[in-house]
C-alpha positions as CSV (number, residue, x, y, z in Angstrom):
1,X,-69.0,-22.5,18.5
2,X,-65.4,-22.5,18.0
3,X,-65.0,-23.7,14.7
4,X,-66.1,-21.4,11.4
5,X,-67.3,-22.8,8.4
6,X,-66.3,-20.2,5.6
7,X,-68.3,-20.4,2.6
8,X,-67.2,-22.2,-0.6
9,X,-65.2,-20.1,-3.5
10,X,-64.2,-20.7,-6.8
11,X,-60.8,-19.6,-8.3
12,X,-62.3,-17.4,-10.0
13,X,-63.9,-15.8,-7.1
14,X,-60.4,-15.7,-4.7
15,X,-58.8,-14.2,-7.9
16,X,-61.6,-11.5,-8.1
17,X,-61.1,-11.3,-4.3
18,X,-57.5,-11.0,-4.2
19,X,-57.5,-7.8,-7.2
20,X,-60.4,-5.9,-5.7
21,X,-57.9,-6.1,-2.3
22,X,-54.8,-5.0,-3.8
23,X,-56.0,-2.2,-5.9
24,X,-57.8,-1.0,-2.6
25,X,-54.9,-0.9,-0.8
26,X,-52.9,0.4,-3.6
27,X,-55.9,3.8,-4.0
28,X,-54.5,5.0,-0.2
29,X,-51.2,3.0,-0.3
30,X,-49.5,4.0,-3.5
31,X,-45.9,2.8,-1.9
32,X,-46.8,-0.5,-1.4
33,X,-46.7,-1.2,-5.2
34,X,-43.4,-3.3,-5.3
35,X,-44.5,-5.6,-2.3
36,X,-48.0,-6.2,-3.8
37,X,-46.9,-7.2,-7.1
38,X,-44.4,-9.7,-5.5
39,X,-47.4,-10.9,-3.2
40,X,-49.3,-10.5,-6.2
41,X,-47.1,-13.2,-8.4
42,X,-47.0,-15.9,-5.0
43,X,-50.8,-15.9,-4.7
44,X,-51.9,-16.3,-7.8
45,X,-50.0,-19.4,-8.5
46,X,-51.5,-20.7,-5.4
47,X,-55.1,-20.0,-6.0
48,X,-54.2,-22.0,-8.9
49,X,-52.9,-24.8,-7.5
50,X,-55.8,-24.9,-5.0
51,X,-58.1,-25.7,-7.8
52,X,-55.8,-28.3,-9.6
53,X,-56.2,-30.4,-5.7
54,X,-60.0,-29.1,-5.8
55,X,-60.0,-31.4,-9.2
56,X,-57.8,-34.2,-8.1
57,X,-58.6,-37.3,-6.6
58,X,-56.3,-36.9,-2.7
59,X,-54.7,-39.5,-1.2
60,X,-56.6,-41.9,1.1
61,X,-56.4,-40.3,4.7
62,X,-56.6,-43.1,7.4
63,X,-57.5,-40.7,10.1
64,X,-61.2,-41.3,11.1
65,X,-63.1,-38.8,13.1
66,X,-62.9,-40.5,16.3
67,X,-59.6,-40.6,16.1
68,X,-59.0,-37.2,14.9
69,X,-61.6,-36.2,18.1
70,X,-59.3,-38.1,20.3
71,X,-56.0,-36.4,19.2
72,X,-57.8,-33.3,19.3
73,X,-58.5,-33.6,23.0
74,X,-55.1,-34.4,23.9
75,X,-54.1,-30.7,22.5
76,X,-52.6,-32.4,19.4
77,X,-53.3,-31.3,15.3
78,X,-55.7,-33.8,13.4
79,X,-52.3,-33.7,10.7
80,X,-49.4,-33.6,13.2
81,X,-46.9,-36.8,13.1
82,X,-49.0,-38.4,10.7
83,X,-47.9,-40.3,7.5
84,X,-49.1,-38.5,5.0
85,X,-48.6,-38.8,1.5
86,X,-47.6,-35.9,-1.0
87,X,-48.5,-35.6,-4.1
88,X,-45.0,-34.3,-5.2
89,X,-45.7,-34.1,-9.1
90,X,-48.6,-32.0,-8.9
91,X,-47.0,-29.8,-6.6
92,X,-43.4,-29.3,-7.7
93,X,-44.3,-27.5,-10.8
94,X,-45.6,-24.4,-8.6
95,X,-42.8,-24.5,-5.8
96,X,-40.4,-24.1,-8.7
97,X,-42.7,-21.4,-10.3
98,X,-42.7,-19.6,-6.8
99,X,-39.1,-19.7,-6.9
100,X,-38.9,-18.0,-10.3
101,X,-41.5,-15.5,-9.7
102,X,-39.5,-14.6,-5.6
103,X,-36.2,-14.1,-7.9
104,X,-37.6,-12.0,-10.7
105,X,-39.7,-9.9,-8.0
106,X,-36.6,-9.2,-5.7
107,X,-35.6,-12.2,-3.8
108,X,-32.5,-12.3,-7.1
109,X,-29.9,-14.5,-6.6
110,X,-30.5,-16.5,-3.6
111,X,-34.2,-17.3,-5.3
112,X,-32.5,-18.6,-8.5
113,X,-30.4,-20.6,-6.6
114,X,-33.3,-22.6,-4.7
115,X,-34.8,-23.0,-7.8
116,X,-32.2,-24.8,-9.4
117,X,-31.6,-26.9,-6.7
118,X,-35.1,-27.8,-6.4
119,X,-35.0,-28.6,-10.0
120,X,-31.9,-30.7,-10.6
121,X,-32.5,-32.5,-7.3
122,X,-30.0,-31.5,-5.2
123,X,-32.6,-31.1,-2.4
124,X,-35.3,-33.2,-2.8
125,X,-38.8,-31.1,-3.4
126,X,-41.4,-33.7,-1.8
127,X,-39.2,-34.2,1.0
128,X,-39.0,-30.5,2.0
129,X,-42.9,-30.2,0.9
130,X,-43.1,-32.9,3.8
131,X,-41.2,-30.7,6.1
132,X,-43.4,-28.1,5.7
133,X,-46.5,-30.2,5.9
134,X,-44.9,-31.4,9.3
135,X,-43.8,-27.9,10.3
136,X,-40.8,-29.1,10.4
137,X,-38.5,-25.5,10.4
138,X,-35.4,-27.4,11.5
139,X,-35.2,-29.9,9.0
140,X,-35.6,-27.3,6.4
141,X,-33.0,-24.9,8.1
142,X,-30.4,-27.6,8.3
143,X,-31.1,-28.9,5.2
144,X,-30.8,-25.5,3.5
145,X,-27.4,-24.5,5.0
146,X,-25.9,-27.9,3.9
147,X,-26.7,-26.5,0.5
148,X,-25.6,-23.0,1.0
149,X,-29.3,-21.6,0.6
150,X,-31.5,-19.4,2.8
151,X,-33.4,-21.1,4.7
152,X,-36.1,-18.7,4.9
153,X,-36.9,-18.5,1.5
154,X,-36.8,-22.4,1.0
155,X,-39.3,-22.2,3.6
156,X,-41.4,-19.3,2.3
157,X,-42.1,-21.4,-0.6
158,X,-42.3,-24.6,0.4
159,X,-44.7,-23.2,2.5
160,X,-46.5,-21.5,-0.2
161,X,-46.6,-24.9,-2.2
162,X,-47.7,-27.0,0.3
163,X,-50.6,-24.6,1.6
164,X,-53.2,-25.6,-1.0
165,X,-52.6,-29.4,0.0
166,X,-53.3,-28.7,3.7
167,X,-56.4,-26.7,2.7
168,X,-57.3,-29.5,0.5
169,X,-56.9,-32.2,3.6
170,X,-58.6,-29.5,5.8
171,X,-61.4,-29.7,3.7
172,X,-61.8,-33.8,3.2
173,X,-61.2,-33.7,7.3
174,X,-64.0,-31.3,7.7
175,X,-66.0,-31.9,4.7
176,X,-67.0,-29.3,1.8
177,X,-68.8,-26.0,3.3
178,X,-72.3,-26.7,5.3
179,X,-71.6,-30.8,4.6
180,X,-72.3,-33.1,7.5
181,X,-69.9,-33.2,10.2
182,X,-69.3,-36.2,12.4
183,X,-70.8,-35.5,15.8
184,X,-67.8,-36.7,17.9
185,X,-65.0,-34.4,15.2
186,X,-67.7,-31.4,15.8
187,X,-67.4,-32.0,19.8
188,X,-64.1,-32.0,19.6
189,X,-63.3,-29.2,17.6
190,X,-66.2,-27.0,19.6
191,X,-63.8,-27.7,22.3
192,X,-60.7,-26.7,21.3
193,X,-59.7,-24.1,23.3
194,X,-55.8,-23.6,21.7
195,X,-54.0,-20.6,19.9
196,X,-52.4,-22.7,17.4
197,X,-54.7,-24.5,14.6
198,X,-56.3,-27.7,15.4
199,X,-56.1,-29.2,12.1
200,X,-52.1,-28.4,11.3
201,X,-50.6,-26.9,14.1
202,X,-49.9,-23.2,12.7
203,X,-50.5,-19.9,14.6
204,X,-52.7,-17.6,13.3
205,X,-51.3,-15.0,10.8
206,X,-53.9,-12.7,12.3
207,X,-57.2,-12.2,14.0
208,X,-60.5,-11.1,11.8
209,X,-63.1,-9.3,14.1
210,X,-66.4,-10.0,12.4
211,X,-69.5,-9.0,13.9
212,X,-67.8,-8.7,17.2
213,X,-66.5,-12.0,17.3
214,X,-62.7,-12.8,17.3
215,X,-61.6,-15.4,14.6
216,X,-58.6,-16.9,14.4
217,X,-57.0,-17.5,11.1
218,X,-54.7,-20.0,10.5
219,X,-51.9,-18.8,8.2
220,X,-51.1,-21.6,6.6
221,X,-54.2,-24.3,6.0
222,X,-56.9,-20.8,6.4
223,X,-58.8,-22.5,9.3
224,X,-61.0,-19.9,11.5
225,X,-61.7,-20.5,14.8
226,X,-62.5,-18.7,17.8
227,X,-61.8,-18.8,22.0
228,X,-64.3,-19.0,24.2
229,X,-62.1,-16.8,26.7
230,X,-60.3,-13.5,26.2
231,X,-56.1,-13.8,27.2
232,X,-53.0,-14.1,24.9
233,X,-53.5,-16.7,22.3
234,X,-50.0,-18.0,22.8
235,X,-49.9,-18.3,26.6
236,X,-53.1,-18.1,27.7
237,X,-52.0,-15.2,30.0
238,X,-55.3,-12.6,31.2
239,X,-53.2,-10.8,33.2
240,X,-53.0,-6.9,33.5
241,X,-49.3,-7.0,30.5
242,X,-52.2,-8.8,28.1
243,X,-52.8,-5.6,26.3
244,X,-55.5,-4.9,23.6
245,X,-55.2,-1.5,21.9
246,X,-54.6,0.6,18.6
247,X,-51.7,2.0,17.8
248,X,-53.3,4.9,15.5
249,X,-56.4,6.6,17.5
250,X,-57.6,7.2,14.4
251,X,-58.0,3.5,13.2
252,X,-59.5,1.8,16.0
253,X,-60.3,-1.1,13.3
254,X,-56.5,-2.2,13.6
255,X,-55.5,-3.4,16.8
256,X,-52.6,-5.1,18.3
257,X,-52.7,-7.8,20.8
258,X,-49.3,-8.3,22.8
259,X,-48.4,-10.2,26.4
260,X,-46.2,-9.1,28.5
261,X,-45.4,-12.1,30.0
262,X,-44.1,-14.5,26.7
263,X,-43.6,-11.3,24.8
264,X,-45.5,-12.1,22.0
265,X,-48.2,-10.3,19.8
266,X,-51.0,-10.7,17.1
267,X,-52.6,-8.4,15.0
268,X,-56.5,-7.8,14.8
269,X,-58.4,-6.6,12.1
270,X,-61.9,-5.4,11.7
271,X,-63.4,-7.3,8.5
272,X,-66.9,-7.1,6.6
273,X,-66.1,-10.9,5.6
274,X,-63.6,-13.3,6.5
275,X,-61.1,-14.0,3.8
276,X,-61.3,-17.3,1.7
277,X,-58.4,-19.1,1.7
278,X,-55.4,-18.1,0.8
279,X,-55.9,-14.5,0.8
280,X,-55.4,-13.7,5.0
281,X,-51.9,-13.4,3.5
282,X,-53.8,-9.9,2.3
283,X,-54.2,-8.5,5.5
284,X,-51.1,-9.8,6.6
285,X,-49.8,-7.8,4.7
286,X,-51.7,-4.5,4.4
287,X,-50.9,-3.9,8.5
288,X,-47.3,-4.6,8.2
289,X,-46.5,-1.7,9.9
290,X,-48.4,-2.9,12.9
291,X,-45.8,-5.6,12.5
292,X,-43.0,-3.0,13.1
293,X,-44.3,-1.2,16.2
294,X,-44.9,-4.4,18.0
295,X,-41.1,-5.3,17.4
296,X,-39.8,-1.9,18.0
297,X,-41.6,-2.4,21.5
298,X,-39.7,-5.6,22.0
299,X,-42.6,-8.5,21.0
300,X,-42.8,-10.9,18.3
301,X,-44.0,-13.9,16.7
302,X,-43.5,-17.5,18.2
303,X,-41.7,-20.3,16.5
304,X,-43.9,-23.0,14.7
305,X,-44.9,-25.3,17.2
306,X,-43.3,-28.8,17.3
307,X,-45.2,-32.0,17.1
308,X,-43.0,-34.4,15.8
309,X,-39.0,-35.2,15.8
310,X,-37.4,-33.4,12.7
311,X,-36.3,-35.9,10.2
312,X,-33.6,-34.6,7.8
313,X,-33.8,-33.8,3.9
């Protein structure tokens, strides 16, 4: 069964979550201090955020199952090219706290400088949530260097901002934690047999081994899912450069997966439970150094997929 349900959590439980984490990794990582307490002041505020939406009343989706099913089996995201509407109100208040709390934890200048143009208007804030929604990196590139900004920091949180909305559309898509499922939607999903995430188009951030199945988790709406066949999860290639393996002997629990043939890589970690949403970012970020030997040897991560022409902001 490809999809995973994850079980429901309470912002008070993901907070609890998130601290038990950090101070883990802190007890055998001591030097990752600075980067936690920045990763520290960027979850937080989401976890927040995703309980404000948890509490608010959504905007109507007109995407019924069927339909959703039927995009799904033509390879395409249930959210990709669709007019949806964002709730920019409730959500500009945390971009521009994200922007605040990336400046004061090192991001300085270049932060600030987002944040102000967030907040007098310069660039519009619910048209580059939109972009992110649509995974639209070009639109937010270009739009950025118009303005002199970086663009990956606008993205970083846009992203961030926008990430407890999609989990919030994943969830009225999908339906709260062991809810009823439309049968054609479950077919569909059951079948879906992709590396990026059928509900929003994103890669995976990483791969959580539980119980000797490989999930998939989406790193930006949280979605797990698995593959029914072992191969690269970006090119499907099972060929003998697909390569599965540890880089420390000593911690077989933290793996790399890279292809030789689209040069690419993912990281796999050995879990006791998967991680609620949005705290994969976690893990992420406690195996960054797995992150460095796969580029050293010359692999990296794909761009965002595209589903839809960029539109400007």
């Amino acid at each position: 069964m490809p999809y995973v349900v994850l079980p429901a959590a309470t912002q008070a439980e993901r907070l609890a979550v998130a601290r038990a984490r950090w101070d883990a990794i802190l007890a055998v990582r001591p030097d990752l201090e600075p980067a936690i307490a920045l990763q520290r002041s960027l979850i937080e505020p989401v976890i927040e955020l995703a309980e404000t939406l948890h509490q608010t009343r959504l905007p109507r989706l007109s995407l019924p199952p069927r339909y959703v099913a039927a995009k799904l089996g033509k390879r395409i995201p249930a959210l990709a090219a669709e007019p949806i509407p964002m709730p920019t109100a409730t959500l500009k208040p945390t971009l521009l706290k994200l922007c605040q709390n990336l400046a004061e934890g090192g991001g300085g200048q270049p932060a600030s400088q987002i944040h102000a143009t967030l907040d007098a208007g310069t660039m519009d804030a619910g048209a580059v949530l939109g972009a992110s929604l649509a995974r639209d990196q070009k639109a937010i590139k270009i739009g950025a260097v118009h303005r002199n900004l970086q663009s990956e920091l606008v993205w970083l949180v846009a992203e961030l901002a926008v990430s407890p909305f999609v989990y919030a559309l994943q969830q009225v898509l999908l339906g709260e934690p062991g809810g009823h499922l439309d049968q054609a939607l479950r077919s569909a999903l059951d079948a879906w047999q992709q590396g990026y995430c059928p509900i929003c188009g994103s890669w995976p951030a990483l791969i959580e081994s539980l119980n000797d199945r490989s999930i998939l988790r989406c790193s930006f709406c949280a979605l797990a899912w698995t593959l029914a066949d072992p191969g690269c999860i970006y090119c499907g290639d099972i060929g003998p450069t697909f390569v599965t393996a540890a880089p420390d002997e000593r911690r077989p629990d933290r793996r790399l997966e890279t292809c030789g043939k689209c040069r690419s890589y993912v990281k796999a970690i050995d879990v006791d439970e998967l991680s609620p949403f949005p705290l994969g970012a976690i893990g992420d970020l406690e195996t960054m150094d797995l992150d460095m030997k796969a580029m050293k040897q010359g692999f990296q991560r794909p761009a965002t997929k595209v589903f839809a022409a960029s539109k400007p902001i």
